[in-house]
N, C-alpha and C positions, 0 to 999 in steps of 0.2 A: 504493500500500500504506500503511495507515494505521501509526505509529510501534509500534513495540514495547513491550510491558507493560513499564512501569517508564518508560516514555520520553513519556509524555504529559503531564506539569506538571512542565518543566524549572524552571521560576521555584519549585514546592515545592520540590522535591530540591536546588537550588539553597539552598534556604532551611536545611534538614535539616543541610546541611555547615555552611553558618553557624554556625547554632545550635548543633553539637556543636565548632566552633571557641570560639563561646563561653562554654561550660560548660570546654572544654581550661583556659584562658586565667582563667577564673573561680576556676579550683581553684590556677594556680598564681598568682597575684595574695593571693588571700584565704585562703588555707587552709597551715597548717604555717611556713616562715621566710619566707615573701611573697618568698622572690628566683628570679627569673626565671634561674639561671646555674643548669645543668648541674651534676652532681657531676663532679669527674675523675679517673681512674683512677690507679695512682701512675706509669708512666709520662710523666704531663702533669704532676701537682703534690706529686710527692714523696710521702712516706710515712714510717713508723715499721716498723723492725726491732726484734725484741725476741728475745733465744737462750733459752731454758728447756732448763732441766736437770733431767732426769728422778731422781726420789729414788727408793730400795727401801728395804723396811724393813730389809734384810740388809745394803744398802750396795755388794749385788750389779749386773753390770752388765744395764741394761733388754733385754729383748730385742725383737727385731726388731717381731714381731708385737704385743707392748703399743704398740711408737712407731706402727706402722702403723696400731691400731686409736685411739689417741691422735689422729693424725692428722686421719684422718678425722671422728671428732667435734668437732676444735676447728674443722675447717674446714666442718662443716653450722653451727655456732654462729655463725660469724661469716660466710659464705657460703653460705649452702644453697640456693639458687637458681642459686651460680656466675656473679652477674654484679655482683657489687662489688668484682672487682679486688682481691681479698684473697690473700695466697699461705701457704701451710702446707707448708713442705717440714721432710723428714728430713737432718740434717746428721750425719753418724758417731752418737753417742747423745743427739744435740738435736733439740729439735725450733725451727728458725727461722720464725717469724711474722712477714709484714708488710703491714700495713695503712693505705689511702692516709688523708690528712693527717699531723696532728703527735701527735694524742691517742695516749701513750704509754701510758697509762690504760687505755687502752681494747683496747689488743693484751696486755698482762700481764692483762686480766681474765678474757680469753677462757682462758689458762688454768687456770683456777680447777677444781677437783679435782671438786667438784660430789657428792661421796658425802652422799647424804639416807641417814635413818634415823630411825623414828619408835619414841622411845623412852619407855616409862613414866616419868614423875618421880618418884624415890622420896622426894628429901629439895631440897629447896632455901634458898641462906641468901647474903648478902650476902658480896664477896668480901674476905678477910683486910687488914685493918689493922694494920702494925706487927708482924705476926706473930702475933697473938692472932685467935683465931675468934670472930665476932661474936653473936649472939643470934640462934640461928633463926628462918626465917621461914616455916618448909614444915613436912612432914611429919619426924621424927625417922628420923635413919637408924639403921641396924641397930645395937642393942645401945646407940643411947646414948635419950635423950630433950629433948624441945624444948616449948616452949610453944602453945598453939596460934595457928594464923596468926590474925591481927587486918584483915589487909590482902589477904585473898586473892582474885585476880582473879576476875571473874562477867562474861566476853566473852559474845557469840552463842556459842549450840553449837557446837563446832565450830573455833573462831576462838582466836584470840591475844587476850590484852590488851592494850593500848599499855604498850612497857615504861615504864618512871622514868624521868626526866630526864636527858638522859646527861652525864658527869660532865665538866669544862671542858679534859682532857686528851684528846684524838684517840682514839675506841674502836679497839680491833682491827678488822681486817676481814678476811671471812672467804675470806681469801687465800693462797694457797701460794707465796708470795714476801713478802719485803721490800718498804719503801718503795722502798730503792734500797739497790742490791747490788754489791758489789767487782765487775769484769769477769771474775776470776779466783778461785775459792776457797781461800783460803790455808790451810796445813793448819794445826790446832790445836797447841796445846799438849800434852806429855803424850807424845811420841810418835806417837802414833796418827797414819793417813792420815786424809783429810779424808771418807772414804767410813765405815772405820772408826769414827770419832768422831760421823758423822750415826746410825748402825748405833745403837751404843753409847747414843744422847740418846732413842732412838724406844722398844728397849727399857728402859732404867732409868722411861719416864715411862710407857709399857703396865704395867711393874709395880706404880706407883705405883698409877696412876690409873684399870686397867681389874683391879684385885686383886676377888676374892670376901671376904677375906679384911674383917671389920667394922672393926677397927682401922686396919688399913691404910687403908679408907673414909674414917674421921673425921680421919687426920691430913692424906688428899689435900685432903679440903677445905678444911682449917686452912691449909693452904701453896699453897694454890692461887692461883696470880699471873695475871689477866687481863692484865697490860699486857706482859706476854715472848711472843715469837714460840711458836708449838704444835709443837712436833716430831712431835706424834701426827699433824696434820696430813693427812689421806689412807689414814692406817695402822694408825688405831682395829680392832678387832676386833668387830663385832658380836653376837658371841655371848658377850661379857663384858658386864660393868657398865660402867659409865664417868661419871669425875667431869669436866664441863666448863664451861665460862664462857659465858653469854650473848655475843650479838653485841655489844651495847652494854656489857659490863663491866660490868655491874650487879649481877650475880647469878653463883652459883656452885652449880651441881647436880650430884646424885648420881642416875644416870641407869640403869633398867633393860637390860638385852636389848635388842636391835631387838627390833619386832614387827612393822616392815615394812620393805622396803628399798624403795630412790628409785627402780628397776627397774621394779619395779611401779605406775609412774605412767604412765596411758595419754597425757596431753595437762596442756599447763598454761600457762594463760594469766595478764598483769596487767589491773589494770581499776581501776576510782577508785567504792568505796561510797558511795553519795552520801547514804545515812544516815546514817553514820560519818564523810564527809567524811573515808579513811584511802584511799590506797593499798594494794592488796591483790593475792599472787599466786594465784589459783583454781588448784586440782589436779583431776584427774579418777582414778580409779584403773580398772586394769584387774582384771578380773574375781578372780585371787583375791587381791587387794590388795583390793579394795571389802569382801572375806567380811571378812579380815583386819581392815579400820578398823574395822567393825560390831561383832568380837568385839570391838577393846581398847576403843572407846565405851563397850558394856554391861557390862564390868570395870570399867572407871574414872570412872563418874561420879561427880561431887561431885571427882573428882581430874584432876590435870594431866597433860597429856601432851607430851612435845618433839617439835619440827620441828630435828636437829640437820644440819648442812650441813657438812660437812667439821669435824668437833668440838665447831661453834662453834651451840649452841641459837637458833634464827634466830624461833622462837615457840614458844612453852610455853602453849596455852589450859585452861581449864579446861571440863570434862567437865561439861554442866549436864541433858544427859538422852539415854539410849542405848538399843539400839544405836541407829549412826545408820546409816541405807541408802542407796542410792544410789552410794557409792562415789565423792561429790565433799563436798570442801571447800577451807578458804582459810587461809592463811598471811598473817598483818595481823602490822605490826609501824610501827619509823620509817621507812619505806620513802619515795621519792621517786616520782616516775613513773619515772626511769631505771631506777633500784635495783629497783626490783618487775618493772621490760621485763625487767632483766638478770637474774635470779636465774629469772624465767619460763624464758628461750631454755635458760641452764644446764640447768636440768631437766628442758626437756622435751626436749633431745638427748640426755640419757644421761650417765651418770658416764665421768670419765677411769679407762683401766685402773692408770695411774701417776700421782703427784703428781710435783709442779714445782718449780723454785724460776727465778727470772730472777739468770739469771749476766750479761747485757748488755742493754744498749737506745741504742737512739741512730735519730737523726733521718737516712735518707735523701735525696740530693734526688731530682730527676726523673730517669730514666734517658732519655728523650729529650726531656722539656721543653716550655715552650710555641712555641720555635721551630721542634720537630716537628709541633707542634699546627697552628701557623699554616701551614706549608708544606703540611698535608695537605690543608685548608681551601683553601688557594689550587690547589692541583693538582682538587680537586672544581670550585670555581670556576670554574676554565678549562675543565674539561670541561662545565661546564653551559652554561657559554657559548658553547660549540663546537654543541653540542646543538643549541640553540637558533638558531646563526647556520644551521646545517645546515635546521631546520625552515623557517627564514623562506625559504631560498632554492629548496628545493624545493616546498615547500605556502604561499608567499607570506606573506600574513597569515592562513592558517589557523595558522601557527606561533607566533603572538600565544597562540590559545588553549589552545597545548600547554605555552608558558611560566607560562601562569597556572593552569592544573592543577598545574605543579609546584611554582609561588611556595605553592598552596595546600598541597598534598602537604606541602612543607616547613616549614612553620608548623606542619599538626599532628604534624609528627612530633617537632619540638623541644618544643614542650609536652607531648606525651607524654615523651620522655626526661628531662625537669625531674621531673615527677611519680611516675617509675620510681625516680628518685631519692631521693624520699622515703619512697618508700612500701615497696619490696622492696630498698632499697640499691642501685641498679643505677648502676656508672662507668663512664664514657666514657671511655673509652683509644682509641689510634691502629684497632687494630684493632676497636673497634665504629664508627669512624667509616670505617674501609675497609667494613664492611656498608653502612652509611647510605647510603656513596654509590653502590654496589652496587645496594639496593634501589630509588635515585632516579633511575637508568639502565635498570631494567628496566619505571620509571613510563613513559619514555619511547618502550622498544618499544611499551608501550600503542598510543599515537598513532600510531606506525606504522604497525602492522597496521591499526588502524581506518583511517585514512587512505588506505591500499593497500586495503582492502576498497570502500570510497568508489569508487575510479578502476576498482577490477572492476565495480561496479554500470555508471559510466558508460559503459564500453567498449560495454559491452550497449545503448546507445544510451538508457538515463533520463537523466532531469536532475537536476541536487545536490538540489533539492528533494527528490525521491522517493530518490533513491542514498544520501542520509544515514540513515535509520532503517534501508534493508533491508542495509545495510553494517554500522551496529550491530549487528544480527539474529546476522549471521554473524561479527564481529570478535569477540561478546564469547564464545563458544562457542571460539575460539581461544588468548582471554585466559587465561580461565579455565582453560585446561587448564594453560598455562605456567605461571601464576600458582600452579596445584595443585604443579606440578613442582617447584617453585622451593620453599615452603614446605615441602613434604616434606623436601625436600635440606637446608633449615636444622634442620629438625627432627632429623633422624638425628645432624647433626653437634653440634646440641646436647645431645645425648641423650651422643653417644659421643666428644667432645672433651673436653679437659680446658683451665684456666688462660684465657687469654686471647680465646683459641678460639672458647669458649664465648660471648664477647662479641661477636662478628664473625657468630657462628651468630644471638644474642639479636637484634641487632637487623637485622640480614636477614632472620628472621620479621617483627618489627613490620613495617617495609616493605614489605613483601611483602602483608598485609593488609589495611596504608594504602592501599596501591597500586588496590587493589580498590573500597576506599570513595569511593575520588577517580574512579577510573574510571565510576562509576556515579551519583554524585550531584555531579560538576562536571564532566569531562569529555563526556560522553554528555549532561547536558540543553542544556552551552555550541554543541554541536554541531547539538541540534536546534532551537535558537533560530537560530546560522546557517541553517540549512536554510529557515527558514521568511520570511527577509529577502531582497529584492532586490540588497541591496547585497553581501551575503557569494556572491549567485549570480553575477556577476559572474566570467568568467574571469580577469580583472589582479588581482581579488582574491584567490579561490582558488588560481589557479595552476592550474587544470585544464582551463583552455582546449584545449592538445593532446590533452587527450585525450576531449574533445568533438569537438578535429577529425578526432582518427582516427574516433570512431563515428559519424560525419555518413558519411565517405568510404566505409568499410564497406558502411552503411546504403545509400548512394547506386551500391555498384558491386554489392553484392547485385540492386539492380532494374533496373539496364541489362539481363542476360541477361533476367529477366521478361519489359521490354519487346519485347526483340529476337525473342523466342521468339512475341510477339503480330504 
């Protein structure tokens, strides 16, 4: 029987795994931090806790379902794949974050309040010196009058101006926490509790700062301090006006109505203009958000319009011709590549239903450590080696070639979990590495069954020559089905586990995959290269000698009665 479709140029497909070994191994060398080491989950290398405390504007206590819906979005923001080892749990009315390494940074940002609203600019003007209002530089706000701008931005349609130079003291940022905060809220002076007196700071500055009223306007502005923490923070009103301070401190506006909210943002990616040479976060709007940009474009041309982010004006462009269609644009400002990644994921997961503030933070270490790590890796080790002694002594040196199926197996699977780690966040904790080895144990049914398929052929009286392919024929018809089983069953549990879980599901898919691509393009050609050599036909080599000698015997007591019958 000639070999089976797929099994005719082992030396190609032989070649195929190569080759996509070294494109693995190309990307993790050349491409992103050039290091060949795994992420680790915080299990293995520690992490960052951070507490947040939920604010209300009333000072009342959060309820259940804003932390749960909280929850859940800070944990697609930082997680949303489920396999970076991130945790978001509810503690009484906290919410505790913690995220593997030390960047503490990086866990206080996620949560970031994220309320967009795209507001008209009605008046704009440099922020107060000494107390005194400076010489405007925008349009005049209600009831008083201004000169006209000299210096007024002319971006793309659509787009931000780069703001001014930012000033040599640390801008705000547009965060619902401190740099760094007491562990405890101490109560105020005054009486007041500490809930009270947040209550008390949110509305005295909504009356300030979100008033109709035109006087009240001109003196928010006059007094308007970019370098003090925002109380308004999260708790702005949208359906008022509102006077607020650029992200850089630069500027100081008197801000219409929303005319759209952040909700209404279908998707929003960062990306780098390479005509501009500016980082930039693209938005896309959903359908009545795109009507909505279109109307305030053909209102506000020749005029400016805000991108404000939790109070703080993140881009103010100017309107250079309208409407505009489509229902996409971009948000350009000082952004970095992080700063533009992060303000993208904020946005495009949705606003918090509550703002924050970080009442703790502190540095974690491993909860089991790399001498968990090592001991798991040695307990895989041994079983692989057990595996392996197991193959050599039943299939001789056919178990040669079931160890380098799996030496290969295992190369791409570690370069793919390097790459995972770049690309989707994805850490290795104990229990992705209980998959791993899981799925490099079921590489190894593989070879069994083919192997036992092998020895049914020869029972039947062929020789390994012929008993290799028509073995294949029928092994991988059995592979394939477990191999479907197996992949399901990770699937469902990824689907419907939570935390860690999830991680043990993730990469018991990939292997499970792998498994299939090794079994077809290095196991199955190494096989029929055996087949077709002398020396691998050999029974001392194979190890299938008995059971050549049972089908000789067979064969041989089969034709006794023939004869005897002649």
């Amino acid at each position: 029987m000639p070999p089976s479709q797929g099994s005719a140029h082992p030396f190609r497909l032989l070649g195929v795994y190569a080759a996509l070994l070294a494109v693995i191994y190309a990307l993790v060398f050349f491409t992103g931090d050039h290091s060949p080491s795994a992420k680790l989950g915080i299990d293995l290398q520690g992490g960052t806790r951070v507490t947040l405390t939920a604010r209300t504007p009333d000072g009342s206590k959060p309820s259940q379902d804003s932390l749960k819906k909280a929850q859940e979005i800070i944990d697609a923001r930082v997680n949303g794949l489920g396999v970076a080892g991130s945790e978001v749990v509810i503690d009484g009315d906290n919410l505790v974050i913690t995220v593997p390494g030390d960047d503490s940074q990086q866990a206080r940002a996620l949560a970031t309040t994220a309320k967009l609203y795209i507001r008209p600019v009605l008046f704009a003007t440099e922020p107060q010196v000494g107390g005194a209002a400076p010489p405007a530089t925008g349009t005049a706000p209600p009831g008083g009058t201004a000169p006209p701008a000299t210096d007024a931005p002319a971006p793309e349609t659509g787009e931000a101006t780069p703001p001014a130079e930012a000033p040599t003291t640390p801008a705000p940022q547009s965060r619902v926490f401190p740099a760094q905060a007491p562990p405890t809220p101490t109560p105020p002076p005054g009486g007041l509790t500490y809930q009270q007196q947040q209550a008390k700071d949110i509305a005295d500055a909504k009356q300030l700062r979100q008033s109709t009223d035109q006087a009240t306007q001109q003196v928010a502005l006059a007094s308007m301090d970019c370098t003090k923490p925002d109380p308004l923070t999260g708790n702005d009103d949208p359906a008022l006006p509102l006077v607020a301070c650029s992200q850089d401190g630069t500027e100081v506006f008197l801000l219409g109505p929303s005319r759209i909210d952040g909700q209404e943002i279908a998707d929003a990616t960062s990306g780098l203009n390479a005509q501009q040479a500016r980082h930039e976060v693209n938005l896309e709007f959903k359908s009545g958000g795109a009507d909505a940009w279109s109307a305030l474009t053909g209102e506000y041309v020749n005029k400016r319009v805000a991108f404000v982010l939790d109070t703080k004006v993140v881009s103010a462009p100017q309107v250079q011709q309208g409407p505009q269609l489509g229902g996409r644009t971009s948000i350009s400002g000082s952004f970095t590549a992080d700063s533009a990644a992060e303000l993208a994921n904020t946005l495009k997961y949705g606003s918090l239903p509550l703002s924050f503030q970080t009442s703790e933070a502190e540095t974690v270490s491993a909860t089991l450590g790399l001498s968990s790590l090592k001991a798991g890796l040695l307990a895989g080790a041994i079983g692989l080696i057990a595996v392996l002694m197991y193959c050599l002594l039943v299939y001789r040196l056919l178990g040669i070639l079931a160890g380098f199926s799996l030496i290969a197996a295992g190369f791409a699977v570690y370069g793919i979990i390097v790459l995972l780690g770049r690309w989707i966040g994805f850490t290795l904790d104990l229990a992705g590495i209980a998959g791993l080895i899981i799925g490099i144990g079921l590489t190894a049914d593989s070879f069994v069954v083919f192997f036992e398929r092998i020895k049914d052929e020869m029972r039947e009286g062929r020789s390994f020559r012929s008993a290799v392919p028509r073995g294949w024929a029928r092994a991988q018809r059995t592979n394939l089905s477990g191999k479907t089983v197996s992949l399901i069953a990770a699937v469902v549990l990824y689907v419907l586990a939570a935390g860690q879980v999830k991680g043990f599901a993730f990469t018991l898919g990939v292997t499970t995959v792998l498994d299939v691509i090794v079994l077809y393009l290095v196991t199955a050609p190494l096989m029929m290269l055996a087949a077709r050599s002398p020396f691998w036909a050999k029974p001392s080599v194979n190890g299938l000698g008995v059971v050549q000698q049972i089908a000789r015997e067979t064969g041989a007591g089969q034709a006794r009665p023939k004869e005897m019958s002649r």
